[in-house]
PQR file of N, CA, C, O and H, with PARSE charges and radii, in Angstrom:
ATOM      1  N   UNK A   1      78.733-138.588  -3.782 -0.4000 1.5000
ATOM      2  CA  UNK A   1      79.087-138.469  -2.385 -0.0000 2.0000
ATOM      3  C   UNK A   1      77.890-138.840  -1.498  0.5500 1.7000
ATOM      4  O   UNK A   1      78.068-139.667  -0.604 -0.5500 1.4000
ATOM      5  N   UNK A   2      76.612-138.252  -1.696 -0.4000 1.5000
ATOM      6  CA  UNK A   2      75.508-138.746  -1.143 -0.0000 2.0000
ATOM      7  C   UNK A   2      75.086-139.834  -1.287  0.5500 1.7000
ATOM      8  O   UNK A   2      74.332-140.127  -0.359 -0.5500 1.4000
ATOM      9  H   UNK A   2      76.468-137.581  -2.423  0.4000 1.0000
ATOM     10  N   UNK A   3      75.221-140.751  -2.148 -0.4000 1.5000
ATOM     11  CA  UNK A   3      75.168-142.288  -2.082 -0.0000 2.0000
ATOM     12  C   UNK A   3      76.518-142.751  -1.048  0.5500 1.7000
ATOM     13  O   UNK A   3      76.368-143.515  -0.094 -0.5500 1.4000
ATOM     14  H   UNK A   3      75.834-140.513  -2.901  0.4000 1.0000
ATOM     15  N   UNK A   4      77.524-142.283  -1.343 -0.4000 1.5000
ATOM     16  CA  UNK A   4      78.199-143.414  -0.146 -0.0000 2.0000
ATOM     17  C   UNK A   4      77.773-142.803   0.955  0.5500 1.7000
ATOM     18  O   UNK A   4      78.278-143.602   1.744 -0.5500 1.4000
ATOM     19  H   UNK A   4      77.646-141.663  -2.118  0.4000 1.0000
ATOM     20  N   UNK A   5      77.319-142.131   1.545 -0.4000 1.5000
ATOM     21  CA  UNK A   5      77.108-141.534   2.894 -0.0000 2.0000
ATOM     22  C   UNK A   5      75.642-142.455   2.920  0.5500 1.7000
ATOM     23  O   UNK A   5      75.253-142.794   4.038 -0.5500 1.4000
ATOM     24  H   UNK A   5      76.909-141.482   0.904  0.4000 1.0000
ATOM     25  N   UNK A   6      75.067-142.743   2.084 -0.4000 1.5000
ATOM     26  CA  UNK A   6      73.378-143.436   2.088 -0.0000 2.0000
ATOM     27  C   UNK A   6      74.205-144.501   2.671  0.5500 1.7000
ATOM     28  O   UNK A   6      74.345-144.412   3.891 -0.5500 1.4000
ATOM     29  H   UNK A   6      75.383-142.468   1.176  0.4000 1.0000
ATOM     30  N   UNK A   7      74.883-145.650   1.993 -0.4000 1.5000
ATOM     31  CA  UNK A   7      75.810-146.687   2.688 -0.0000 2.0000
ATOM     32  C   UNK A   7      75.498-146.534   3.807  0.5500 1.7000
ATOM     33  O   UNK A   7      74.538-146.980   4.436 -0.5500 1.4000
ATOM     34  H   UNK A   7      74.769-145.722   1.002  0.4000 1.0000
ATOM     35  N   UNK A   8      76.908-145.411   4.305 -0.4000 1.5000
ATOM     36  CA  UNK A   8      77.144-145.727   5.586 -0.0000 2.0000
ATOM     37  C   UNK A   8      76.067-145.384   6.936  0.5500 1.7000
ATOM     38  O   UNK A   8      76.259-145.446   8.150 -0.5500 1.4000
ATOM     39  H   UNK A   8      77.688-145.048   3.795  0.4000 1.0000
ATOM     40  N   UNK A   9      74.964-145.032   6.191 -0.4000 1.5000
ATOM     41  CA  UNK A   9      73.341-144.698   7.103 -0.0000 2.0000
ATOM     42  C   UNK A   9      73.174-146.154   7.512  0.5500 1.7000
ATOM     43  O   UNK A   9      73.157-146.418   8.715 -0.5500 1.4000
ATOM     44  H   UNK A   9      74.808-144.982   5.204  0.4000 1.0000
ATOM     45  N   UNK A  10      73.070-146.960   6.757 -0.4000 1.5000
ATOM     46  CA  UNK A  10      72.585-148.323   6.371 -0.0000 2.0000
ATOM     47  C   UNK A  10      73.360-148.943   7.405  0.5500 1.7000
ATOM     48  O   UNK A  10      72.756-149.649   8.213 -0.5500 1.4000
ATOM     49  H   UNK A  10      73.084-146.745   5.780  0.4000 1.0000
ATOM     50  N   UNK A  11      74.527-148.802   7.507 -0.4000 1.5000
ATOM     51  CA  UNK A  11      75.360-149.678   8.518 -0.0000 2.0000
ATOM     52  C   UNK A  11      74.820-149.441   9.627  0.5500 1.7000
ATOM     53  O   UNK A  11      74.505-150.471  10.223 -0.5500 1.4000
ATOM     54  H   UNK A  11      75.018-148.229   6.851  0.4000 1.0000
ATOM     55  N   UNK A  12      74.465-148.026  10.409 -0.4000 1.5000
ATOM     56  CA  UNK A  12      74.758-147.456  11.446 -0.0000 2.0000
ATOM     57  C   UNK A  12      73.482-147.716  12.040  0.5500 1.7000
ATOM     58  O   UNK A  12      73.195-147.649  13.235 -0.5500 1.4000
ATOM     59  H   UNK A  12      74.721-147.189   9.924  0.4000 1.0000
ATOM     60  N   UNK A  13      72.458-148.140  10.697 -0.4000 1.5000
ATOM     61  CA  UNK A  13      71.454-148.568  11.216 -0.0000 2.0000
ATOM     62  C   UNK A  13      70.982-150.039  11.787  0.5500 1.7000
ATOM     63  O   UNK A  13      69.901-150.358  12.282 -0.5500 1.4000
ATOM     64  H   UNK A  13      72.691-148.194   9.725  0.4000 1.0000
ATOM     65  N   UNK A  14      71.897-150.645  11.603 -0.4000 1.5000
ATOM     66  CA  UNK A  14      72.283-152.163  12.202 -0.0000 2.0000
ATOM     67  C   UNK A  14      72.981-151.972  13.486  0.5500 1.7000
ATOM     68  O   UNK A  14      73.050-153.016  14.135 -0.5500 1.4000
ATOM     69  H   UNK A  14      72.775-150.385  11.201  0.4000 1.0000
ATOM     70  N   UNK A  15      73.365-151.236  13.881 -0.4000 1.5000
ATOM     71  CA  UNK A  15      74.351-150.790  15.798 -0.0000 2.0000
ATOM     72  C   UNK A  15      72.945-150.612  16.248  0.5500 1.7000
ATOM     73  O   UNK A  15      72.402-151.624  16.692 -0.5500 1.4000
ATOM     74  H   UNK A  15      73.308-150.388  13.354  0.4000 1.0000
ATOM     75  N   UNK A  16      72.298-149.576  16.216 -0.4000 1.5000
ATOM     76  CA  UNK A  16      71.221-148.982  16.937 -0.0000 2.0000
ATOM     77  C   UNK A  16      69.879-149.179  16.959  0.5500 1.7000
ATOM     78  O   UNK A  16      69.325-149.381  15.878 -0.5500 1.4000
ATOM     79  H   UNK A  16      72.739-148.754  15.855  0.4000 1.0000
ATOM     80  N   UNK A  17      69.087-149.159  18.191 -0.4000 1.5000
ATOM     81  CA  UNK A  17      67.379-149.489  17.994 -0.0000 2.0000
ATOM     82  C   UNK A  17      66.866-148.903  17.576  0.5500 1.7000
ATOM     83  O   UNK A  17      65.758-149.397  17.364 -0.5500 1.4000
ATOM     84  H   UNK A  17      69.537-148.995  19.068  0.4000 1.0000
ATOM     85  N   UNK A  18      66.989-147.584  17.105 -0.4000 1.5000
ATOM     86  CA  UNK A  18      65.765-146.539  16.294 -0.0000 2.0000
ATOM     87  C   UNK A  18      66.507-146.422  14.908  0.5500 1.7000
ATOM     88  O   UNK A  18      66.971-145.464  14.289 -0.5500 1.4000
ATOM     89  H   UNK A  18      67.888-147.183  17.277  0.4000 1.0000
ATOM     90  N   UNK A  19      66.422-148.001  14.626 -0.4000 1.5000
ATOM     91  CA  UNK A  19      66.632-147.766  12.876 -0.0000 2.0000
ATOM     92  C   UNK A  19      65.721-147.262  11.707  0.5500 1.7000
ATOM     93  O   UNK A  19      66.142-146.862  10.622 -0.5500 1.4000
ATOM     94  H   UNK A  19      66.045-148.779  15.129  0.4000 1.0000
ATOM     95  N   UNK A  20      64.450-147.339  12.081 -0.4000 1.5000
ATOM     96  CA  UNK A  20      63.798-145.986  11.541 -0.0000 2.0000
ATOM     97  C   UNK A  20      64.143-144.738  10.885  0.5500 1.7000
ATOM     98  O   UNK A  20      63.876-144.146   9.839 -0.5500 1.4000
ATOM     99  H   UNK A  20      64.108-147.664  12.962  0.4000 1.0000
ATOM    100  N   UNK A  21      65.029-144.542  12.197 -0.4000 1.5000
ATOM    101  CA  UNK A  21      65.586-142.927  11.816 -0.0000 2.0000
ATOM    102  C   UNK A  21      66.411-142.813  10.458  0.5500 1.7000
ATOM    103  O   UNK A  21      66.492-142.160   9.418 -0.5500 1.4000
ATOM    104  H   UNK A  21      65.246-145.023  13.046  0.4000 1.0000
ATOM    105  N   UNK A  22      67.038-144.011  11.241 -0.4000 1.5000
ATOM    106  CA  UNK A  22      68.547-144.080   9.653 -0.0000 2.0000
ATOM    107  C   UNK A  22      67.613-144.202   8.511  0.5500 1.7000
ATOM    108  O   UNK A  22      67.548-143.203   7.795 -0.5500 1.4000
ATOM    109  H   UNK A  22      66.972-144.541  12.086  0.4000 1.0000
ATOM    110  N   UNK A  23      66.885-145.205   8.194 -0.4000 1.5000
ATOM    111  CA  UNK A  23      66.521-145.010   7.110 -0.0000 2.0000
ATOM    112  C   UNK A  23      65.748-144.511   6.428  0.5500 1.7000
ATOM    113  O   UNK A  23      65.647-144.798   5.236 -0.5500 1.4000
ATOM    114  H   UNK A  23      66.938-146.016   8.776  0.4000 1.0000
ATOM    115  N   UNK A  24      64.869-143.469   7.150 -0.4000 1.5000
ATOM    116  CA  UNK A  24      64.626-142.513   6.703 -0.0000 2.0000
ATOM    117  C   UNK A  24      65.871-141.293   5.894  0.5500 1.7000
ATOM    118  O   UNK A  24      65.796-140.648   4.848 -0.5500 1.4000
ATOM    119  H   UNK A  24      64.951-143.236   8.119  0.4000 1.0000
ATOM    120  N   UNK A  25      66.867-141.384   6.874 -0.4000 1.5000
ATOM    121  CA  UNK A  25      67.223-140.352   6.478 -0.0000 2.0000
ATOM    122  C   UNK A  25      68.398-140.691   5.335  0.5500 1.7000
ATOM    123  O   UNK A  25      69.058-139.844   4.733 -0.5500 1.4000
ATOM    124  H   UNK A  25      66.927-141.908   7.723  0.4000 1.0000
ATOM    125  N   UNK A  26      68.482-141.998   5.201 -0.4000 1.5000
ATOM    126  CA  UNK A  26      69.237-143.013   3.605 -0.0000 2.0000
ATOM    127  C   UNK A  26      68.566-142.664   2.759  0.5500 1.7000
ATOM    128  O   UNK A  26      69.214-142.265   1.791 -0.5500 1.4000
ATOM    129  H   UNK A  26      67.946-142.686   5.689  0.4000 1.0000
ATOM    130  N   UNK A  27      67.094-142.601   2.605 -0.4000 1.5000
ATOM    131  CA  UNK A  27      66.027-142.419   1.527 -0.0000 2.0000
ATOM    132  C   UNK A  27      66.207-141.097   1.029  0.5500 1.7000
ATOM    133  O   UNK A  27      66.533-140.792  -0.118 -0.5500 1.4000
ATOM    134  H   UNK A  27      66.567-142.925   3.391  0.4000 1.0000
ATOM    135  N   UNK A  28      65.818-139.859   2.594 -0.4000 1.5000
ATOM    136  CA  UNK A  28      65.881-138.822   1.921 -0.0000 2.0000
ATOM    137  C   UNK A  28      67.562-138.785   1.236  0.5500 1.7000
ATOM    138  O   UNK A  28      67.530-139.249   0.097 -0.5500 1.4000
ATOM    139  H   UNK A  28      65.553-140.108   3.526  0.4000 1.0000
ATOM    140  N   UNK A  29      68.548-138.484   1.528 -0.4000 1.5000
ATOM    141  CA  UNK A  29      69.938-138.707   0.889 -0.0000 2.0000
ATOM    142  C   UNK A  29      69.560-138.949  -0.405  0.5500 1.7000
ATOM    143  O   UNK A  29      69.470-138.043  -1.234 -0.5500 1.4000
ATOM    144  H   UNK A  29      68.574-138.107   2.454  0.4000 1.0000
ATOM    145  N   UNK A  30      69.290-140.306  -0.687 -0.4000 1.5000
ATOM    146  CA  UNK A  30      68.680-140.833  -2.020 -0.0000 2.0000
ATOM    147  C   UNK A  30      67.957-140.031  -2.648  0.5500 1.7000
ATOM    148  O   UNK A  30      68.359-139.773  -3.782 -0.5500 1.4000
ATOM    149  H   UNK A  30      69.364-141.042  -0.014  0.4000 1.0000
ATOM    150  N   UNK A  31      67.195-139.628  -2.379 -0.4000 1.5000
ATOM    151  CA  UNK A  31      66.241-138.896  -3.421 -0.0000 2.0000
ATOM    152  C   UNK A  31      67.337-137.271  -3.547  0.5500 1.7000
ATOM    153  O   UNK A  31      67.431-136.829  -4.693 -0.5500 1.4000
ATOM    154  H   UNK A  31      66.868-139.838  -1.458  0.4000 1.0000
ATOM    155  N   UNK A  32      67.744-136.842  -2.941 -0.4000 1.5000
ATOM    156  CA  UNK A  32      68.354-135.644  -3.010 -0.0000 2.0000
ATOM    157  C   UNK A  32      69.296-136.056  -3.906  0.5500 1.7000
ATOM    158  O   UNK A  32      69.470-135.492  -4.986 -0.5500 1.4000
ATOM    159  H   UNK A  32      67.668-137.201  -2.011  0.4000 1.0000
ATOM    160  N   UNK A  33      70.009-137.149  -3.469 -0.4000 1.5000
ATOM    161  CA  UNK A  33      71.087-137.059  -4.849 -0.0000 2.0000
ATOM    162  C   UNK A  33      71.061-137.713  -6.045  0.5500 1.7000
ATOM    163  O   UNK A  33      72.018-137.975  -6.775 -0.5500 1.4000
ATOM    164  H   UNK A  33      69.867-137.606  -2.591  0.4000 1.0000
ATOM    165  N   UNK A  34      69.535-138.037  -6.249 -0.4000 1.5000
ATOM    166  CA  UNK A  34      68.554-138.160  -7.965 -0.0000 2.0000
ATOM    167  C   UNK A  34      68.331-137.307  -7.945  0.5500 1.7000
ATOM    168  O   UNK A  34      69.033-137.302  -8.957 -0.5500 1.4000
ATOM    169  H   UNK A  34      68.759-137.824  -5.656  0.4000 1.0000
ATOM    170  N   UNK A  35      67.982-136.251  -7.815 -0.4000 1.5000
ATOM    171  CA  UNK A  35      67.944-135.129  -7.977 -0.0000 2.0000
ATOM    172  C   UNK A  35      68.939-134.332  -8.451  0.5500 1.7000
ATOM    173  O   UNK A  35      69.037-133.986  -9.628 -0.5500 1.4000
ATOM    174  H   UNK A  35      67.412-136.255  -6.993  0.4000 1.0000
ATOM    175  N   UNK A  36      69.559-134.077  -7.714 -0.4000 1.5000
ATOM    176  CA  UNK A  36      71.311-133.730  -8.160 -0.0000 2.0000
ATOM    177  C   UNK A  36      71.859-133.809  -9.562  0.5500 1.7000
ATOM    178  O   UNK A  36      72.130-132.920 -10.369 -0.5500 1.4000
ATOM    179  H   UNK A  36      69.479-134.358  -6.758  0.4000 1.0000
ATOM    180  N   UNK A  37      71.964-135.383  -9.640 -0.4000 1.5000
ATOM    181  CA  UNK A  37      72.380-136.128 -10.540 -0.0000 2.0000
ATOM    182  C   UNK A  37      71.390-135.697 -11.652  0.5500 1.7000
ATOM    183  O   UNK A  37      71.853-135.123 -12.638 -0.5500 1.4000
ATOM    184  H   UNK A  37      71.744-136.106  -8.985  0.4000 1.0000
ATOM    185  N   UNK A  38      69.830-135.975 -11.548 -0.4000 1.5000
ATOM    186  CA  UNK A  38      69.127-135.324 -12.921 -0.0000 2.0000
ATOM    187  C   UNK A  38      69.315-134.005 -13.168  0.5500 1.7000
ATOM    188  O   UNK A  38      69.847-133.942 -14.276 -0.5500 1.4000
ATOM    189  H   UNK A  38      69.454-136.441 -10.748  0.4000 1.0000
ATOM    190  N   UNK A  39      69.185-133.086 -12.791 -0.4000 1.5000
ATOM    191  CA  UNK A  39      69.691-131.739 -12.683 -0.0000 2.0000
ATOM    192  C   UNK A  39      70.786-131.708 -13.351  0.5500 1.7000
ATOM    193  O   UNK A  39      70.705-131.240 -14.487 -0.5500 1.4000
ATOM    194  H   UNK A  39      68.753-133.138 -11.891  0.4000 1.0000
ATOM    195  N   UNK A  40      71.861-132.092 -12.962 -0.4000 1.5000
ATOM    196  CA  UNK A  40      73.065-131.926 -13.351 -0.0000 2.0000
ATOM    197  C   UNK A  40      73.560-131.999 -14.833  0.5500 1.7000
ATOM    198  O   UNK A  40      74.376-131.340 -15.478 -0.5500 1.4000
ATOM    199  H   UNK A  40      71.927-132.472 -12.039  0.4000 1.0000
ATOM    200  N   UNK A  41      72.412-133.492 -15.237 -0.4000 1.5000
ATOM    201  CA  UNK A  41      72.285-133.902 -16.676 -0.0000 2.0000
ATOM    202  C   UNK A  41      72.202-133.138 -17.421  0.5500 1.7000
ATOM    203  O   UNK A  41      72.999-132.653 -18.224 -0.5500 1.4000
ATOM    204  H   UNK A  41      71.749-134.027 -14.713  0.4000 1.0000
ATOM    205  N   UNK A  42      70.419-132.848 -17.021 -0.4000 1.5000
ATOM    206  CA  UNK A  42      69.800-131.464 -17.760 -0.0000 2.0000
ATOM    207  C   UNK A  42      70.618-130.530 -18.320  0.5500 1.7000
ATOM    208  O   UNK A  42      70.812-130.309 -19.515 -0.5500 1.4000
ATOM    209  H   UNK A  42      69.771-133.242 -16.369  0.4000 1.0000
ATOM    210  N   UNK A  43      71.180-129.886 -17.155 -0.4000 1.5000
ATOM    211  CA  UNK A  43      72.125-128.795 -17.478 -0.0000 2.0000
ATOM    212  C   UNK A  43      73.063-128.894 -18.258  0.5500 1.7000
ATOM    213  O   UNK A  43      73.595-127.912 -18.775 -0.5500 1.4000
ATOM    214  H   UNK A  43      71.022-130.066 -16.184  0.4000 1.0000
ATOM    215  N   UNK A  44      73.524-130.466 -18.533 -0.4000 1.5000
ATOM    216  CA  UNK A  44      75.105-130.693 -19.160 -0.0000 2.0000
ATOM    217  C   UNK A  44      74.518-130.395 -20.730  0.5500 1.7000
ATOM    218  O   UNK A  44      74.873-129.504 -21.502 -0.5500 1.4000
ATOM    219  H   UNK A  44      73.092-131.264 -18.113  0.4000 1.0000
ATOM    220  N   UNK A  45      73.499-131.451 -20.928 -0.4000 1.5000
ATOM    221  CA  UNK A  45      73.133-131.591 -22.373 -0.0000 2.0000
ATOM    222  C   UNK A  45      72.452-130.274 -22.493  0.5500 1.7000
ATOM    223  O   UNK A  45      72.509-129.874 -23.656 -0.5500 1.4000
ATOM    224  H   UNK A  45      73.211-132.175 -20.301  0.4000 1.0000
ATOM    225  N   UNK A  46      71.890-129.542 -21.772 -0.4000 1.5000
ATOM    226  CA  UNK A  46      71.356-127.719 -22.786 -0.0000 2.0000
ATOM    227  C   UNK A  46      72.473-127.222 -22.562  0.5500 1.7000
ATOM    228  O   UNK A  46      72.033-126.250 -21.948 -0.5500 1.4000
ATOM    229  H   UNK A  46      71.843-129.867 -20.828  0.4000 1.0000
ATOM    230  N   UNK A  47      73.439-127.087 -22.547 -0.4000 1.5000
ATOM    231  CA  UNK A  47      74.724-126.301 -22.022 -0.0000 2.0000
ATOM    232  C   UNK A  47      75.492-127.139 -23.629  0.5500 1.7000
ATOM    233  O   UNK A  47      76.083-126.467 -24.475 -0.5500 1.4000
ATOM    234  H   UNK A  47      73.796-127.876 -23.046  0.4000 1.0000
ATOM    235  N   UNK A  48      75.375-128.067 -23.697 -0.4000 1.5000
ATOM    236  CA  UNK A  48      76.116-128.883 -24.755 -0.0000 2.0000
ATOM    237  C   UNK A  48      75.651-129.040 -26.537  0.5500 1.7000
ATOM    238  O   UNK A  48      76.300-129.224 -27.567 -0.5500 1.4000
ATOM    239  H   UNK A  48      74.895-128.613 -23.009  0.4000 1.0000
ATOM    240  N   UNK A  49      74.058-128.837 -26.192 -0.4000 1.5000
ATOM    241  CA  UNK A  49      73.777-128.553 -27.707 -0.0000 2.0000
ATOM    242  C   UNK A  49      73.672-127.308 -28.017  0.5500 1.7000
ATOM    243  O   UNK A  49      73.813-127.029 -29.208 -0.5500 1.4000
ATOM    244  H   UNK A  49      73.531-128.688 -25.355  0.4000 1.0000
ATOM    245  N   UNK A  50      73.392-126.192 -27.028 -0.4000 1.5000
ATOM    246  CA  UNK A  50      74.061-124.869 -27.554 -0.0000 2.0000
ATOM    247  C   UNK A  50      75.204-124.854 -28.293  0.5500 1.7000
ATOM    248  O   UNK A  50      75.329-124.526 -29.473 -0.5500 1.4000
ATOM    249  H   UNK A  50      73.277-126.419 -26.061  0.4000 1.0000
ATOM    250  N   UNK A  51      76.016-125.223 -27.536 -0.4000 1.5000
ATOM    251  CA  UNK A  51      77.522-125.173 -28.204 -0.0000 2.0000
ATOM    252  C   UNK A  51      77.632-126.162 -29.942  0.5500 1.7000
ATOM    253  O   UNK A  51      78.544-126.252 -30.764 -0.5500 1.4000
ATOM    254  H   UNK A  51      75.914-125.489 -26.577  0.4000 1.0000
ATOM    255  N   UNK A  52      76.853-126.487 -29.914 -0.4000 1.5000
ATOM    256  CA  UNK A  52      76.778-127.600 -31.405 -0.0000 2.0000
ATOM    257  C   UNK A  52      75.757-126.824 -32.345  0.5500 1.7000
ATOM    258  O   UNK A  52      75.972-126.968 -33.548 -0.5500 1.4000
ATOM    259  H   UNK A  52      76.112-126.414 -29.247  0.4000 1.0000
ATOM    260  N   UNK A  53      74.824-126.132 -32.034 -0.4000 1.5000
ATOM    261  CA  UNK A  53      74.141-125.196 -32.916 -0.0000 2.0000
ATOM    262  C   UNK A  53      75.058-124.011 -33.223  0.5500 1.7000
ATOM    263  O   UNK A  53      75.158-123.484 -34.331 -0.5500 1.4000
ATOM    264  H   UNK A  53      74.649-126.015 -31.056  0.4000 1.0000
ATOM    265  N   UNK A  54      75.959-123.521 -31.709 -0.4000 1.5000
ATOM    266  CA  UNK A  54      76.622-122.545 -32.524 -0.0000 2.0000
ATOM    267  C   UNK A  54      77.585-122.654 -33.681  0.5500 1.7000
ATOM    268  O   UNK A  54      77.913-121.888 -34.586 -0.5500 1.4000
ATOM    269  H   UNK A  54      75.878-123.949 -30.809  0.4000 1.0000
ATOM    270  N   UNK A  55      77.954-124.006 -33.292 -0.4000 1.5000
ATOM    271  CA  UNK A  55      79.269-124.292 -33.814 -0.0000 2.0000
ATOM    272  C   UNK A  55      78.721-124.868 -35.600  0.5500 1.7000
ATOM    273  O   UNK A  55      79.668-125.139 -36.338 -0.5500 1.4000
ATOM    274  H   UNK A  55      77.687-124.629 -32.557  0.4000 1.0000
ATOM    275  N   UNK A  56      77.814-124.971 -35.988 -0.4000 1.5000
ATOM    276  CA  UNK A  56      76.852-125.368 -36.896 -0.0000 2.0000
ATOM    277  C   UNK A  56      76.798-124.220 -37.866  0.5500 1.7000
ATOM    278  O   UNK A  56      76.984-124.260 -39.083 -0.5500 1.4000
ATOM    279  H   UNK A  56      77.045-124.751 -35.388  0.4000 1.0000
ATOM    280  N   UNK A  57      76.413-122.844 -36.849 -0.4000 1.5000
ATOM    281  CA  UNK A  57      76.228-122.024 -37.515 -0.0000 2.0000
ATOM    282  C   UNK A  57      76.856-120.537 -38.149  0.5500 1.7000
ATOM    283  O   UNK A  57      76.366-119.515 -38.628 -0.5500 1.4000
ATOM    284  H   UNK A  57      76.262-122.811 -35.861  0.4000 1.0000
ATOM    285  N   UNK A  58      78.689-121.219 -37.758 -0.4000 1.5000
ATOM    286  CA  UNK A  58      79.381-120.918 -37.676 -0.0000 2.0000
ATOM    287  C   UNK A  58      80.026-121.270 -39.134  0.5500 1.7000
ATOM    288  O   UNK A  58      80.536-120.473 -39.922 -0.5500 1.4000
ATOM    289  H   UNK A  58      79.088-122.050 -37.369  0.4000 1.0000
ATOM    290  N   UNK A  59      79.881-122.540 -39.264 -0.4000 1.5000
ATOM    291  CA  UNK A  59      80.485-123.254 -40.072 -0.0000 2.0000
ATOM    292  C   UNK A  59      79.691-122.981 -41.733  0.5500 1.7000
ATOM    293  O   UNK A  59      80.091-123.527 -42.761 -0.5500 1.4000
ATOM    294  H   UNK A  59      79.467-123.188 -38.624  0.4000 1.0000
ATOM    295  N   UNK A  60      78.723-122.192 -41.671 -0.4000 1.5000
ATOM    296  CA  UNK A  60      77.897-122.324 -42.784 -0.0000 2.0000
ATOM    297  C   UNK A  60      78.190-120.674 -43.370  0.5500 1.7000
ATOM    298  O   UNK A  60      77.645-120.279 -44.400 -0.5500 1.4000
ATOM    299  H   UNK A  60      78.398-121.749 -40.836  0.4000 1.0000
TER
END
């Protein structure tokens, strides 16, 4: 969601003279939602090989 909203920074920054602003605030967007997105990873895969050790040690 924060990438298409980075987009539409980008446009809005072509209408107006203090395009500066916009893209500053496209970047920050950007970095917040690498962030997000790595985070999110993290969490999937330790959340996911738990479940495969248990299930490992279940089986034995």
């Amino acid at each position: 969601m924060l990438f298409a909203l980075t987009q539409f920074v980008f446009v809005l920054k072509v209408y107006y003279e203090n395009g500066n602003f916009f893209h500053a605030i496209a970047m920050l967007m950007f970095v917040l939602g690498q962030f997000l997105l790595s985070k999110f990873i993290i969490l999937t895969e330790e959340s996911s090989n738990y479940k495969s050790i248990d299930n490992l040690n279940e089986s034995i």
